[in-house]
N, C-alpha and C positions, 0 to 999 in steps of 0.2 A: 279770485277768491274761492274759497274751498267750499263745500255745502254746508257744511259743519258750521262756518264760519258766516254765513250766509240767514240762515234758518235759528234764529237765536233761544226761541221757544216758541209750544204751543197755546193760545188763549183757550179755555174751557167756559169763558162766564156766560152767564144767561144768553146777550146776541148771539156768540158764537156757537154755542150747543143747538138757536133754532136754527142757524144761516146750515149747519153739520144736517141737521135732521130735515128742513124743508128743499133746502137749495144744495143739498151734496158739497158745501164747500165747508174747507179749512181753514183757520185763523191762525197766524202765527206773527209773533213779532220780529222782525228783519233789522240786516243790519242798514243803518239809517244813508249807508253809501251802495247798496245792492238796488238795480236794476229789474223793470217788470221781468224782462228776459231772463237775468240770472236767478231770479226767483226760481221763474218755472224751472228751469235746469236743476237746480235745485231740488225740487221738489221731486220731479221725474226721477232725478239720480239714487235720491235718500230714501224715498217709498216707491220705487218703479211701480210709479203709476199716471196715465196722462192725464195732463193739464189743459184742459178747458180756456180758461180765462185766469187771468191774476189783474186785482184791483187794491191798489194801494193806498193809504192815509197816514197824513200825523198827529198822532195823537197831542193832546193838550200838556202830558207830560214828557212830550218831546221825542217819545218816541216812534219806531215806524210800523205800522201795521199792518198786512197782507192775509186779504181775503182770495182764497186758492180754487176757482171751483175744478174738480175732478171732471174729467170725462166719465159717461154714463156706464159705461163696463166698471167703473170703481164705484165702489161703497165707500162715502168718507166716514161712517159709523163703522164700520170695517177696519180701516185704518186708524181709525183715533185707537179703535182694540186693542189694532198690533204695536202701537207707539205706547201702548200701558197709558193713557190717559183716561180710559171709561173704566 
């Protein structure tokens, strides 16, 4: 799968803005057949930037969620910048 394809959008609501600002990670919603691994790939490909850890859920409307944490050389407020979501 392509990253594009992969990384479906970014969440901005209340958790994800503290999880962005306390814990340096990213929230995005995935495609519900992508892989922690293609995750990260993903990630690293689309924002060249390193991935820490990737933790996954299903949400209650079915779909898939991914919490991203960055490696400490990356700002994920930095990144949400350059994605135009702040």
């Amino acid at each position: 799968m392509e990253p594009h394809e992969i990384l479906l959008y970014p969440l901005m609501g209340e958790k994800a803005t503290t999880l962005r600002e306390r814990e340096n990670m990213l929230t995005f919603i995935v495609s519900k057949e992508s892989t922690k691994k293609e995750i990260r790939e993903a990630v690293e490909k689309m924002l060249k930037v390193r991935v820490s850890s990737v933790n996954v859920m299903h949400t209650v409307e079915g779909k898939k969620k991914a919490h991203i944490r960055l490696d400490k050389k990356h700002s994920a407020d930095e990144i949400a910048s350059q994605m135009g979501v702040l």
